[in-house]
N, C-alpha and C positions, 0 to 999 in steps of 0.2 A: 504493500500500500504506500501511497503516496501523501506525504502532509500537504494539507490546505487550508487556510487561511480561514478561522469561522469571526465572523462579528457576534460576540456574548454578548445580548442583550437581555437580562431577566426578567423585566419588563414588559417585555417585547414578548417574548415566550409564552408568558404568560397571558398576554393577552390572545393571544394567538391560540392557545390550550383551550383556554374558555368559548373562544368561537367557532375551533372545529372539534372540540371533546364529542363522539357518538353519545358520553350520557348526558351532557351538558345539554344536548339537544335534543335529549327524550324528556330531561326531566323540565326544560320548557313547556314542551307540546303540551307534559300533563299539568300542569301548571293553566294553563291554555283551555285544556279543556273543564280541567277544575272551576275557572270561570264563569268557565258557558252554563257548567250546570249547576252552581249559582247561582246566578242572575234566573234562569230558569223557575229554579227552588224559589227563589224573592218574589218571582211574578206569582207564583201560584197561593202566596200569602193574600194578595189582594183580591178583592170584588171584579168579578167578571161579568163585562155586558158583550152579550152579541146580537149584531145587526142580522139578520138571517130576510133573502129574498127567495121568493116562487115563483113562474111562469109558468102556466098550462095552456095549454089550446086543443081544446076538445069539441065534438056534436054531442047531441042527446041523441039524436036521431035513431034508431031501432036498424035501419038500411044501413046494412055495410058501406054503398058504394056511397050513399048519402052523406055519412059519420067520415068517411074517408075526407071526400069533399070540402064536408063543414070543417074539418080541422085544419083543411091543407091553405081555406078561408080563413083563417081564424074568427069562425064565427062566436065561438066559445070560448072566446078571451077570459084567463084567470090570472090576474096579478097579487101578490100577497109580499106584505113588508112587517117582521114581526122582530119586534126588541124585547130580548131575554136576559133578564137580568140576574148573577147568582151574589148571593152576600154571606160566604161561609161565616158558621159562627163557633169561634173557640177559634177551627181549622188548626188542633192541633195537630194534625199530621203534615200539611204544607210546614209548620211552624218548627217541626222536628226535622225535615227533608232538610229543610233551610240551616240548621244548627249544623246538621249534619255533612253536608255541602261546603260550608264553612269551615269544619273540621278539617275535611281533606285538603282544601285549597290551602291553610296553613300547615298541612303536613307534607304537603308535595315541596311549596317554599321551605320546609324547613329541609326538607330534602336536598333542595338545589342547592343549600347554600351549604349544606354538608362535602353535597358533590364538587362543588366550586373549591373549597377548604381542601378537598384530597388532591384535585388537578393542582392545583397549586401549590403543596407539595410537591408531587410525583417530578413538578418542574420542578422547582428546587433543588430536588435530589439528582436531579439527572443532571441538572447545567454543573451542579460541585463536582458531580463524575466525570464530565468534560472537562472540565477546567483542569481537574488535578490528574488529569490522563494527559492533559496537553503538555501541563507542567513535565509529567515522567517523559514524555518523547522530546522534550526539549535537551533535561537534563542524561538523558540516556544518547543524544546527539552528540552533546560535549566530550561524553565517555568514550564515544566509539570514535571524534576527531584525535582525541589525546592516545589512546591507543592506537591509532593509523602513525602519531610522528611518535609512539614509542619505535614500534616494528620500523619505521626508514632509518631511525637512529640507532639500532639494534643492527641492520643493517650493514648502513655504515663501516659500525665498529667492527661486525667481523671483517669486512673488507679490510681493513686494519690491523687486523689479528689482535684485537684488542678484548675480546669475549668470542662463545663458544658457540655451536649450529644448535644447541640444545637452549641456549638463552633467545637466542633467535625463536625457537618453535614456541619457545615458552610466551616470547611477547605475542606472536602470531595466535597462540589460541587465546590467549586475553584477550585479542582481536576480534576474535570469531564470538567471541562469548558477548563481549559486547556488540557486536554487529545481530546478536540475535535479542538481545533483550533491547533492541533496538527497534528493530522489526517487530516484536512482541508489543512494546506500548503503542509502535503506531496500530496494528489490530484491536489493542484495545481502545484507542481514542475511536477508532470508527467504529466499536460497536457500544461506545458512551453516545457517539453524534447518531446513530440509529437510537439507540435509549430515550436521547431528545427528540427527538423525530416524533418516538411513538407517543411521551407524555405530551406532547404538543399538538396531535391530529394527525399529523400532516406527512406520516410518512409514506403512503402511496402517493401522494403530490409529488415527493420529494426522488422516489423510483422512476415517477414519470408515467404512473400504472390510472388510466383513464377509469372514473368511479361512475361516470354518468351513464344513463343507459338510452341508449338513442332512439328516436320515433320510430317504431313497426317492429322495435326486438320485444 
């Protein structure tokens, strides 16, 4: 793997978390629909009038072809306009639905905000995992430049005959050693930067893996 440059912003993350979290966005809807059936629950406390209309058009006439006629005339015009009025009394049942409705809508918000509270960690947790991964591939860089001019210097010296092929192999696998705990932090910085990815939404965005599902499939 290759190092890459991230802009930490924790801020940012988290805003980000909160707007594509899947339960952030469930526990809206039902937040949403805790509303609706609320408001529902409230109307049904109230007095109901309803306007109700009639239309007929009929014959008296005893002849089929006749009664056909007369209606298709409307000779037997009936129009009818009646207002119904209901005035529950007590209604305590609306008045329980309603408490009840009320309940959930506060238990769904208390939900969201529980939900908000963990995204918001989970980011937290994940940006200090980058952070302090990026930190090891820094300081595991230095290790493996300083063991590249031990080995030229080691080098060198035997050129010189000034040290042995055995001091040489010796600084060479210091070399290797570091060269793979090197390799090692950057693996792990990219599976810290997938970590953030996930506490944040956004990691099929981030693969490039298309979530929408297109008109006629």
């Amino acid at each position: 793997p290759e190092p890459h440059p991230m802009d930490w912003n924790l801020e940012r993350s988290m805003s980000v978390a909160l707007e594509n979290r899947p339960e952030i966005q469930t526990a809206l809807l039902q937040i949403e629909s805790s509303e609706i059936l609320r408001k529902q629950a409230r109307n049904q406390k109230w007095p109901q009038l309803d306007l109700e209309g009639r239309y007929t058009a009929n014959d008296r006439s005893f002849d089929y072809s006749e009664a056909v006629s007369g209606a298709n005339d409307a000779d037997g015009e009936l129009w009818s306009i009646e207002l119904v009025g209901y005035i529950p009394l007590g209604n305590r049942t609306a008045k329980g639905n309603f408490r009840a409705a009320t309940l959930r809508l506060q238990q769904n918000e208390q939900r969201l905000l529980k939900q908000q509270q963990d995204v918001m960690l989970d980011v937290r947790v994940a940006m200090r995992e980058a952070l302090s991964s990026e930190v090891l591939v820094a300081s595991t860089r230095q290790t493996r430049i300083l063991e590249e001019a031990n080995v030229a210097a080691e080098e060198k010296r035997l050129r010189l005959g000034v040290t042995t092929s055995q001091d040489l192999l010796d600084r060479q696998e210091d070399l290797t050693e570091a060269q793979v705990r090197e390799v090692q932090a950057l693996v792990n910085l990219e599976k810290a930067i997938v970590n953030l990815h996930v506490a944040e939404g956004v990691l099929l965005r981030e693969l490039g893996v298309a979530t929408e599902v297109s008109e006629g499939v």
